[in-house]
C-alpha positions as CSV (number, residue, x, y, z in Angstrom):
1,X,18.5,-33.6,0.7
2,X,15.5,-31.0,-0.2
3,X,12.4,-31.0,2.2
4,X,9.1,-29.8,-0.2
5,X,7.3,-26.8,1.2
6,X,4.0,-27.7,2.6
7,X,1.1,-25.8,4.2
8,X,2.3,-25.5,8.3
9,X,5.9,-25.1,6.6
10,X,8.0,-22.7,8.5
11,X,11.7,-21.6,7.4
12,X,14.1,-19.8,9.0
13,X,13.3,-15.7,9.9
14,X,14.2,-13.3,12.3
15,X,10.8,-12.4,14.2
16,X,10.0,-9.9,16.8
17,X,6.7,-9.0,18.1
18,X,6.1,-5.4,17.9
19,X,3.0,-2.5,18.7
20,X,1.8,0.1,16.7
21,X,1.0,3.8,17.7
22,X,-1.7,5.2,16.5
23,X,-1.5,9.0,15.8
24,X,-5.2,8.9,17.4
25,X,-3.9,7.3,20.4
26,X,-4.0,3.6,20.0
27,X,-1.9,0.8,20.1
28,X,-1.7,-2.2,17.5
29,X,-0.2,-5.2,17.9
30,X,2.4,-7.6,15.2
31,X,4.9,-9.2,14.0
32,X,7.8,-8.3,11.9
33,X,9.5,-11.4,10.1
34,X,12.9,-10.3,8.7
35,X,15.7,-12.5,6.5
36,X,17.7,-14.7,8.8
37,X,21.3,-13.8,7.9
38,X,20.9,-10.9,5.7
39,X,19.2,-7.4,5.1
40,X,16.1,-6.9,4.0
41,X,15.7,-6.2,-0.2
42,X,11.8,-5.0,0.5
43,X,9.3,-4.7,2.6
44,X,5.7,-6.4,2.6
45,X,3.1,-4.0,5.1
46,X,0.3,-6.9,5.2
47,X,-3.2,-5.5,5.3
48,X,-5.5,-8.4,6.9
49,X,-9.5,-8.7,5.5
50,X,-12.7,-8.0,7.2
51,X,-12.0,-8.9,11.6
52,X,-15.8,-9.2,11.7
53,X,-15.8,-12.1,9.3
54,X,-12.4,-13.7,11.3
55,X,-9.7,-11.2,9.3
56,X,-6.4,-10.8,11.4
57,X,-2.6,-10.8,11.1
58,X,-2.8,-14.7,11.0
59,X,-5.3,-14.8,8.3
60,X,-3.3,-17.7,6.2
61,X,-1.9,-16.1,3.2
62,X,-0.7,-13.6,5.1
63,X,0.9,-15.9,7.9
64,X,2.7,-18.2,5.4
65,X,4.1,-14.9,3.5
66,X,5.6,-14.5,6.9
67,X,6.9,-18.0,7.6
68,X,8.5,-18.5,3.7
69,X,9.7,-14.8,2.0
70,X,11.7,-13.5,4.5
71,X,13.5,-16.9,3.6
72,X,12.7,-17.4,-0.4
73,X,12.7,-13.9,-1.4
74,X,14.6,-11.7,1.0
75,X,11.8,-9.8,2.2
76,X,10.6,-7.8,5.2
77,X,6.8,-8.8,6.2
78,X,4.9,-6.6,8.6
79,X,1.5,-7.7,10.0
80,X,-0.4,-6.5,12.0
81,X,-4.1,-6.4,13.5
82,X,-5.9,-3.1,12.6
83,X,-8.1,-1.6,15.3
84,X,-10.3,-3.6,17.6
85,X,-8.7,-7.1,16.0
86,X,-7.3,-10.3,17.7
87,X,-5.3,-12.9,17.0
88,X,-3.1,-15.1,19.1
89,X,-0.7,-12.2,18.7
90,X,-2.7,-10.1,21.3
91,X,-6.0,-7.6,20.5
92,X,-5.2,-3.9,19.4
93,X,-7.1,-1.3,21.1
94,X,-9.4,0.3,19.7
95,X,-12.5,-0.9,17.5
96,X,-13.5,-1.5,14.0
97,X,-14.1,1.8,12.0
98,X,-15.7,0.4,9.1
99,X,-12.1,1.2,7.0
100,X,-12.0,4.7,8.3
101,X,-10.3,5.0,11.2
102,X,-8.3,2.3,9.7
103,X,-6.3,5.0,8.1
104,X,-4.9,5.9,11.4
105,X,-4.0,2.1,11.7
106,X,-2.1,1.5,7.9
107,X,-0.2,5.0,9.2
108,X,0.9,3.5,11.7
109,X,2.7,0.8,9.8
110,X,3.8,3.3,6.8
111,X,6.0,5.1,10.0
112,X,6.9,1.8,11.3
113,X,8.5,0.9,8.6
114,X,10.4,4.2,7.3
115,X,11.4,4.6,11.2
116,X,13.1,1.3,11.0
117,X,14.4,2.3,7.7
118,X,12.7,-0.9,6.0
119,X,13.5,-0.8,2.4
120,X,10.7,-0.6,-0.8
121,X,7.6,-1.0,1.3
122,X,4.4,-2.3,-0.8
123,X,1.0,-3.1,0.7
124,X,-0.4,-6.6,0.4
125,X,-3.9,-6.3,1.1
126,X,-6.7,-8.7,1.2
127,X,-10.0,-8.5,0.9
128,X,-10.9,-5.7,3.2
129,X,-7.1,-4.5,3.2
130,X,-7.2,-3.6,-0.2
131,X,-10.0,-1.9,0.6
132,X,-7.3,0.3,2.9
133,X,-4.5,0.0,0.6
134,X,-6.7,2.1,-2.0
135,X,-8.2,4.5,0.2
136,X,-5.5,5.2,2.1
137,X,-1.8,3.6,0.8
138,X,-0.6,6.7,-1.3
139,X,2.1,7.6,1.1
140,X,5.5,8.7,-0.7
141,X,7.0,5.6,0.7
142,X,5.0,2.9,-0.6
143,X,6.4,1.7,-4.0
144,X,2.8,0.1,-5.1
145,X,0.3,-2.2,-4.1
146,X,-1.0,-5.7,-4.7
147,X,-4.6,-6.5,-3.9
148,X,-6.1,-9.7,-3.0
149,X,-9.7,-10.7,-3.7
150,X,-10.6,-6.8,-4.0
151,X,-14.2,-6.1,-3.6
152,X,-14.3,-2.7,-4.5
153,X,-17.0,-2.2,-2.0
154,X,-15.5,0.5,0.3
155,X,-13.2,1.6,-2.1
156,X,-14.9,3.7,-4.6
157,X,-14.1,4.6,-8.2
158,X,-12.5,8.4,-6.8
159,X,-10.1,6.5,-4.8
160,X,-9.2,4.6,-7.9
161,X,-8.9,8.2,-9.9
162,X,-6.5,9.2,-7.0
163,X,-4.1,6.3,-8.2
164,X,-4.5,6.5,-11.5
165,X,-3.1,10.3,-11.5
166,X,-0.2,9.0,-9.2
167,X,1.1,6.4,-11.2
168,X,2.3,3.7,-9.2
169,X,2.0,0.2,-9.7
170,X,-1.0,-1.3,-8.7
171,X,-1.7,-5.0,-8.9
172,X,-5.1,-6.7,-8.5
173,X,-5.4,-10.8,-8.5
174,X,-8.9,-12.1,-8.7
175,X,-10.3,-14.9,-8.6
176,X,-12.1,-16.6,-10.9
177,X,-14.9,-17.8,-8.4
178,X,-14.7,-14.9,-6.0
179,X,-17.7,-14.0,-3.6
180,X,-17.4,-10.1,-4.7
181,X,-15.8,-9.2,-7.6
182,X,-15.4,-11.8,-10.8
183,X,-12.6,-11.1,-13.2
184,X,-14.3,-9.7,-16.1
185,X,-15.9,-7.1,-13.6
186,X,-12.7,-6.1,-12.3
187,X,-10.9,-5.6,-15.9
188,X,-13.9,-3.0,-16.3
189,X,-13.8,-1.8,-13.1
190,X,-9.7,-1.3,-12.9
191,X,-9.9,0.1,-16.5
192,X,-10.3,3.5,-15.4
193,X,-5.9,3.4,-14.1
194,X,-4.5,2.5,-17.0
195,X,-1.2,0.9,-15.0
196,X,-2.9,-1.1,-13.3
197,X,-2.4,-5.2,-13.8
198,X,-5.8,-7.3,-13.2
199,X,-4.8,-11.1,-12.9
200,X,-8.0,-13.6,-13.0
201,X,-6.6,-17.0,-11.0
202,X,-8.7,-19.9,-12.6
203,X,-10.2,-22.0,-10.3
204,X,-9.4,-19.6,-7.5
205,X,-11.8,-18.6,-4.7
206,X,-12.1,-15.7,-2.3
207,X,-10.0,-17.1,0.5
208,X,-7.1,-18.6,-1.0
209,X,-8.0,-21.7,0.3
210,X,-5.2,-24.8,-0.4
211,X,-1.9,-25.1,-0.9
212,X,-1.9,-23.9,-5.0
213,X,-3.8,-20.8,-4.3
214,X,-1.2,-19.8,-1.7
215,X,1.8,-20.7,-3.7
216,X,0.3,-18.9,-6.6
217,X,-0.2,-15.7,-4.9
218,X,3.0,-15.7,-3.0
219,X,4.7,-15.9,-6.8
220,X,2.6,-12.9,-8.3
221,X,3.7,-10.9,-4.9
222,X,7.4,-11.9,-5.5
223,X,7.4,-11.4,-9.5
224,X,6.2,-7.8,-8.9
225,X,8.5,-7.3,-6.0
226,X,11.6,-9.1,-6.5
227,X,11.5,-10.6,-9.6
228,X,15.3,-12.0,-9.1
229,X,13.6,-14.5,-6.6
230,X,10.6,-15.2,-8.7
231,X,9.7,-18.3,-9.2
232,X,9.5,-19.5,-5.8
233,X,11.0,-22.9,-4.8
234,X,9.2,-26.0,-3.7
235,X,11.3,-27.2,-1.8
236,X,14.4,-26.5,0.3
C-alpha cells in the first residue's frame, strides 16, 4: 500500500536541533535532518530569503526539502536562521546585515558541516540566500550552488565574475512570473559564467507557492545532486 506525498507530508529523518557560532560572536539557531537508517550521500546548506519580508529556516520549500530528501534522496539538509531571524526553531542573535554580515552566518554552516564531516555540501538558496550563496559560497568545500528565484539585486555582476573563473556548477531556476528577475533577463544576466544552467519554470512564481512548484524544485535540486534518486517519487 503506497501513501501519495502531499504538502504537510513528513517522512522518516533523523533530526536534531543545533546552533551556529559565528566567528563574529553570534549564535544561530537550526535543524539538521539526516537519512533515517543510513549515511548521508550529500549535504543541502539551506539559505532562507529576505527575514524582513517573513524569510526563515521554515520558509516552505526549504521545510519540505527537510521533511522528504533526507528520505527520497539520501541527503543531509541544514537550515538555519541567519542573523537576527525567527522561526518556531528559536531567534538567532544578532540582526539583519543587509547580506553582509550574513557572510559570518553562511560560515558558520560551511564549518558546521565539514566539522561534522557532512559529505558534498551545495547551497540551496532562495531568494535573498542566493543572494549569499553568490557573494559569499565559494568555500573549497561547497561542490556548487542552486539558486531559487534569484534577484540579482545584492549580488552584482563581479560576484558572478568570481564564479565564472572558479568553475563550479552553478544552477539558477526562475520563474516564469517572478517578482524580480524574468527568465529571459536571467539567460542575459547569467551569460557572463558560461557553466552556469538557467531553468525558466512556466507558470512558476516567486514563492514556490503549491504543491507542483515544490515538487518541481525539489527534482532539479536532486537531478543536479543525486541524479541516481532523480525523479522523485509521489508516493511511498
Amino acid at each position: 500500500m503506497t501513501t501519495e506525498i502531499r504538502a504537510a507530508t513528513v517522512l522518516a529523518a533523523r533530526r536534531q536541533d543545533v546552533v551556529l557560532h559565528t566567528s563574529d560572536g553570534l549564535e544561530l539557531v537550526g535543524e539538521l535532518a539526516l537519512p533515517a537508517d543510513r549515511e548521508p550521500v550529500a549535504t543541502l546548506v539551506c539559505l532562507h530569503p529576505l527575514p524582513t519580508h517573513g524569510g526563515m529556516m521554515d520558509s516552505h520549500v526549504l521545510r519540505k526539502a527537510s521533511y522528504r530528501l533526507p528520505a527520497l534522496a539520501g541527503l543531509a539538509v541544514l537550515r538555519f536562521n541567519t542573523r537576527g531571524t525567527t522561526s518556531e526553531r528559536g531567534t538567532s542573535q544578532g540582526a539583519f546585515e543587509e547580506g553582509e554580515g550574513e557572510r559570518f552566518d553562511v560560515a558558520a554552516a560551511l564549518e558546521f558541516a565539514e566539522y561534522h564531516d557532512l559529505p558534498r555540501v551545495w547551497l540551496v538558496g532562495w531568494s535573498f540566500g542566493t543572494e549569499l550563496a553568490l557573494k559569499w559560497g565559494l568555500d573549497p568545500s561547497v561542490e556548487g550552488a542552486i539558486l531559487l528565484s534569484p534577484p540579482l539585486h545584492r549580488a552584482t555582476d563581479t560576484d558572478l565574475d568570481a564564479w565564472a573563473a572558479d568553475g563550479r556548477p552553478l544552477v539558477a531556476l526562475v520563474p516564469e512570473l517572478d517578482d524580480y528577475l524574468r527568465p529571459a533577463e536571467a539567460v542575459q544576466r547569467f551569460a557572463r559564467v558560461p557553466r552556469a544552467e538557467v531553468v525558466g519554470v512556466p507558470g512558476a512564481k516567486h514563492l514556490w507557492v503549491g504543491e507542483p512548484s515544490v515538487r518541481i524544485v525539489l527534482n532539479e535540486i536532486v537531478q543536479r545532486v543525486v541524479p541516481e534518486a532523480w525523479p522523485l517519487p509521489v508516493s511511498v
